[in-house]
C-alpha positions in Angstrom: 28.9 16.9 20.6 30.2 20.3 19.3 29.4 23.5 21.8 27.4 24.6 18.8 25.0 21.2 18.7 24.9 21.3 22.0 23.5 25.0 22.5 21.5 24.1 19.2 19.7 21.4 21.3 19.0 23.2 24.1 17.3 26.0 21.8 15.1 23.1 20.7 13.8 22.0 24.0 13.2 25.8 25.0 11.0 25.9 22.1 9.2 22.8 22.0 7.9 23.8 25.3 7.5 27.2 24.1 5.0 25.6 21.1 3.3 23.3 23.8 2.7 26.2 26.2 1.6 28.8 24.1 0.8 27.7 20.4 1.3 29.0 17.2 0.2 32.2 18.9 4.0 33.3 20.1 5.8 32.7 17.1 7.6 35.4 15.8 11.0 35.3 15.2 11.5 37.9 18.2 9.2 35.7 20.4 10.8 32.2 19.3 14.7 33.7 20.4 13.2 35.3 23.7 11.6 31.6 24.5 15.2 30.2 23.7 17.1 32.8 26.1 18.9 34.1 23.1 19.0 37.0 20.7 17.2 36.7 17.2 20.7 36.4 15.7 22.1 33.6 18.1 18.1 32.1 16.8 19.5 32.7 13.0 23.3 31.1 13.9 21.7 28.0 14.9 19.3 28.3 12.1 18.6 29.3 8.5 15.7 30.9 9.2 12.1 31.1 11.0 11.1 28.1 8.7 13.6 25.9 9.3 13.2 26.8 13.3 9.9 26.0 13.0 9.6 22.7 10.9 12.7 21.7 12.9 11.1 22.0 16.4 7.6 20.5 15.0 9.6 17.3 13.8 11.0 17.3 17.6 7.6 17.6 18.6 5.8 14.9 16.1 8.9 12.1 17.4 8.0 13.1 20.9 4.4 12.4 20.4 5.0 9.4 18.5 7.5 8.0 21.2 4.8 8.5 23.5 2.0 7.0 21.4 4.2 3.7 20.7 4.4 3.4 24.8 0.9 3.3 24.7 0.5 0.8 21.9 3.9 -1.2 21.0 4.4 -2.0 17.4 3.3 -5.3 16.2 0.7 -5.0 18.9 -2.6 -5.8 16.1 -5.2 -4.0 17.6 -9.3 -4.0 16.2 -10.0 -0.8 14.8 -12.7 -0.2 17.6 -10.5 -1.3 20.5 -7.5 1.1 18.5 -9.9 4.2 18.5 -11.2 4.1 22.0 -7.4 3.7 23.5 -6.2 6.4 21.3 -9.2 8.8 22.1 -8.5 8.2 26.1 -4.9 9.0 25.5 -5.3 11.9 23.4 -7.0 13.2 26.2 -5.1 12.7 29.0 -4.0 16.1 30.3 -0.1 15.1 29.5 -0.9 14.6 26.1 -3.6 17.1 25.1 -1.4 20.3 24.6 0.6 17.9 21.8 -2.6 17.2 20.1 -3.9 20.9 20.5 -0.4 22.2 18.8 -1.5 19.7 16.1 -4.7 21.4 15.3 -3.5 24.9 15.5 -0.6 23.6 12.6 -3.6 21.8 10.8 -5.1 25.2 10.6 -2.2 27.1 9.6 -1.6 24.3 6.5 -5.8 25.5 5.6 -5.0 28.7 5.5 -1.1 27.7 3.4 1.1 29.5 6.1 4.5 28.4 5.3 6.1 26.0 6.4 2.5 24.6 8.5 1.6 23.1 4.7 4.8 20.6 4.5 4.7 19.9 8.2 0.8 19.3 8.2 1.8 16.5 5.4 4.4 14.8 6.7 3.4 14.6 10.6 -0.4 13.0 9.2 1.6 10.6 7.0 3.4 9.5 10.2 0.1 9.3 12.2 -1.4 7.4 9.9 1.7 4.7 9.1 1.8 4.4 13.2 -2.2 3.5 12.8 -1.7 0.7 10.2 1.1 -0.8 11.9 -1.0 -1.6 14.8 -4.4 -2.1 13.3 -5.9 -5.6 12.8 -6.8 -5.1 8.7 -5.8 -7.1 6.3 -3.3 -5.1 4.1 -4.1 -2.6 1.2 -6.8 0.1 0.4 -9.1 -1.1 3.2 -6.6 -0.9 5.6 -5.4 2.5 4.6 -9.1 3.5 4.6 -9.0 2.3 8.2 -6.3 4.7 9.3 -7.6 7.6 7.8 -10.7 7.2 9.3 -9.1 6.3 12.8 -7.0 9.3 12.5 -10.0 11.7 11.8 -12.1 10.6 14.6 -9.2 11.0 17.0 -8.3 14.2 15.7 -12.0 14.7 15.9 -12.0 14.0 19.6 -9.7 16.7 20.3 -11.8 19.4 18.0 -14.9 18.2 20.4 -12.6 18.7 23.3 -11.8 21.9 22.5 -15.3 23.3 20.9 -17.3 21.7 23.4 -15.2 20.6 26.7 -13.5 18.0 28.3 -16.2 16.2 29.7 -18.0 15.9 26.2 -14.9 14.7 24.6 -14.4 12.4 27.5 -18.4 10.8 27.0 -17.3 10.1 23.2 -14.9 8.3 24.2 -16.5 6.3 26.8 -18.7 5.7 23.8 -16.3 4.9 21.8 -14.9 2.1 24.4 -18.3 0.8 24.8 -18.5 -0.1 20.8 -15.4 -1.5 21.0 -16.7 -4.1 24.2 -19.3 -4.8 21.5 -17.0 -6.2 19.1 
């Protein structure tokens, strides 16, 4: 790997634990090179510009989840939509996982409001959330299915808006809710 790729990647991991420690709150193009250790023109070498930084470091950050998510529930492992639901919710919330899923709901926010580049990134990390979902739900294929996902996706998201609006301990009785459903078939 060139010196260049090499510095390149270690701006990346700077600021994807930049974004996972502070937000969306810290992201000016000043504040994303300080986060890196470099200047806002080394930032603008390695990168066209704040967009690019930005949906480039959020697809970094999307695989990472997603690595994470598939260690949780392998593909092919068919799941009930219930049973799916409850073991996202609990690892959505687990404390390793939770500033992931509140970075997602701060870019969610910025795509409502159209905030460039939140709008495409908002599009193509739910897309990937909810093909993850219907390769490991127990649904017969097609609109149903699909239906499933979306509907698995917003609750889980859901789970994380109730863990931030209301507290852990609320979020963490939905889900225990949630798990009890799924014992009941």
């Amino acid at each position: 790997m060139a010196i260049r790729e090499e510095q390149r990647e270690r701006v990346l991991e700077a600021l994807m634990a930049h974004l996972l420690g502070t937000g969306l709150s810290q992201t000016s193009l000043r504040q994303l090179a300080a986060a890196a250790g470099v200047s806002d023109r080394m930032l603008l070498y390695y990168f066209a510009d704040k967009a690019e930084v930005m949906t480039e470091v959020m697809r970094r950050l999307a695989f990472d989840m997603a690595q994470r998510l598939s260690l949780a529930v392998p593909e092919g492992a068919a799941m009930k939509p219930a049973a799916l639901m409850a073991l996202a919710g609990r690892f959505v919330l687990d404390q390793d996982f939770l500033p992931y899923m509140r970075l997602w709901l701060e870019v969610i926010g910025a795509a409502a409001r159209d905030e460039a580049p939140f709008g495409d990134i908002a599009k193509q990390v739910t897309q990937a959330f909810l093909d993850w979902i219907e390769h490991r739900i127990d649904a017969p294929s097609g609109p149903a299915r699909e239906g499933m996902a979306a509907m698995i996706l917003a609750l889980v998201d859901g789970l994380v808006l109730v863990e931030v609006g209301a507290g852990h301990d609320q979020a963490c009785q939905a889900v225990e809710t949630l798990e009890a459903l799924a014992e009941l078939g």
